[in-house]
C-alpha positions as CSV (number, residue, x, y, z in Angstrom):
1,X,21.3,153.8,29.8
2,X,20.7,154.1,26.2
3,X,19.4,157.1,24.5
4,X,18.0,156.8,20.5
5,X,17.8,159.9,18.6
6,X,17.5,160.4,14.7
7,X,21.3,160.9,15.1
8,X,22.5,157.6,16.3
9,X,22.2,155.7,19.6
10,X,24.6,156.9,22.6
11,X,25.0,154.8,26.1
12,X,25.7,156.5,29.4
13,X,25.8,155.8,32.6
14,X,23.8,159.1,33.5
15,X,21.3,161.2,31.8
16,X,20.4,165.0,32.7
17,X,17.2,165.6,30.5
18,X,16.9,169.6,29.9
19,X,14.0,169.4,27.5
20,X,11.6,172.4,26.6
21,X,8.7,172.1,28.6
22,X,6.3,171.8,25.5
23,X,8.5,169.0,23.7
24,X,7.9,167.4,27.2
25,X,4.2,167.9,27.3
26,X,3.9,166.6,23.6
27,X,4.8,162.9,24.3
28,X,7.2,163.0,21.6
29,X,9.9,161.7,24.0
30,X,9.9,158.1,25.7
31,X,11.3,157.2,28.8
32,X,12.0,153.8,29.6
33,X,11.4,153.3,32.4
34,X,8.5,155.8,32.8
35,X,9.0,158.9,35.0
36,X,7.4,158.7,37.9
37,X,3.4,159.4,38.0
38,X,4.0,162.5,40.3
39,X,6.4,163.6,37.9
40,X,4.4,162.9,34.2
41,X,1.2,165.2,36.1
42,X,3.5,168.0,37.3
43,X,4.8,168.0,33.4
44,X,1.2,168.0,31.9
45,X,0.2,170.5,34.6
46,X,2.6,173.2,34.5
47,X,1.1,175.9,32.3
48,X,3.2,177.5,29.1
49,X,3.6,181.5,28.9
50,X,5.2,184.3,26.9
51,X,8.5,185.4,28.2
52,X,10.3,187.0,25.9
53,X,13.9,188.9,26.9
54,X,15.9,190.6,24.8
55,X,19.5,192.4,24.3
56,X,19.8,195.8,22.9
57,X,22.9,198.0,22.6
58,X,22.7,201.4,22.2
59,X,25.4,203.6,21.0
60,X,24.6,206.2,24.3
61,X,23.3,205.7,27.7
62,X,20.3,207.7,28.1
63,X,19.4,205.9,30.9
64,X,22.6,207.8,33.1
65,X,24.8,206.6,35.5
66,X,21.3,203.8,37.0
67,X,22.3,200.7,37.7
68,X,20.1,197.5,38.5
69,X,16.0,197.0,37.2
70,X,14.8,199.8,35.4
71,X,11.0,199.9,35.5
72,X,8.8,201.7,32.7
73,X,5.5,202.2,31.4
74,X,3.9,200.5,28.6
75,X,0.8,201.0,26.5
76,X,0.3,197.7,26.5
77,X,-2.2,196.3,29.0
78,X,-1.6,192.8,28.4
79,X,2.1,192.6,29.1
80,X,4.4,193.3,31.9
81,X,8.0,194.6,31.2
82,X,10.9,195.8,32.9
83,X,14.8,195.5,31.9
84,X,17.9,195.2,33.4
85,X,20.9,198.0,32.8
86,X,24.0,195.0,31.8
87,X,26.4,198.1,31.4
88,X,30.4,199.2,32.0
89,X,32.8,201.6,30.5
90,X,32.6,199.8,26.9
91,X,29.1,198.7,25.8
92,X,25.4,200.3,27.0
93,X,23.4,197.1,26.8
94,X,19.4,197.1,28.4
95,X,18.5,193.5,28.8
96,X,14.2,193.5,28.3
97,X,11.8,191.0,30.1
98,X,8.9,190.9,28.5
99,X,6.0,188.4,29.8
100,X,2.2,187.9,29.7
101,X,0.7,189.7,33.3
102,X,-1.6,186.6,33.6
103,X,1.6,184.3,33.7
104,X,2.6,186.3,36.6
């Protein structure tokens, strides 16, 4: 197998592709072979989304001693979030999830 970039050319014996879905949707990338038919419509027909997720640290845990999904309210109506206490003895770190409600 032979893969061409605008870095050089590189042979393989295997290939795991782990493209964004949009470069994939753009045609920008060539396979040769093609991918399969089944494959090239479930690329084309997979939708795109916002999902965002972010890491914050906080100097104090005002969220106590909760562990797990922490659920709260937002004011806005076109977004679902949530986040995720990623805590221990040394660093208070939410992890946010952000994402579009339609997408859900």
């Amino acid at each position: 197998m032979t893969i061409k970039t605008n870095k050089g050319i590189y042979k393989a014996k295997r290939v795991i592709s782990s493209l964004p879905l949009g470069v994939m949707q753009s045609n920008k990338v060539k396979f040769l072979p093609p991918l399969p038919q089944k494959y090239e419509e479930a690329i084309h027909n997979i939708g795109n989304s916002i999902y965002n997720k972010l890491y914050v640290s906080f100097s104090k845990r005002f969220w106590g001693n909760k562990k797990g999904w922490l659920n709260f309210i937002s004011n806005n109506e076109e977004a679902y979030s949530t986040a995720y206490v990623q805590s221990n003895e040394q660093k208070n770190i939410l992890i946010f999830y952000i994402t579009e409600k339609d997408s859900l």
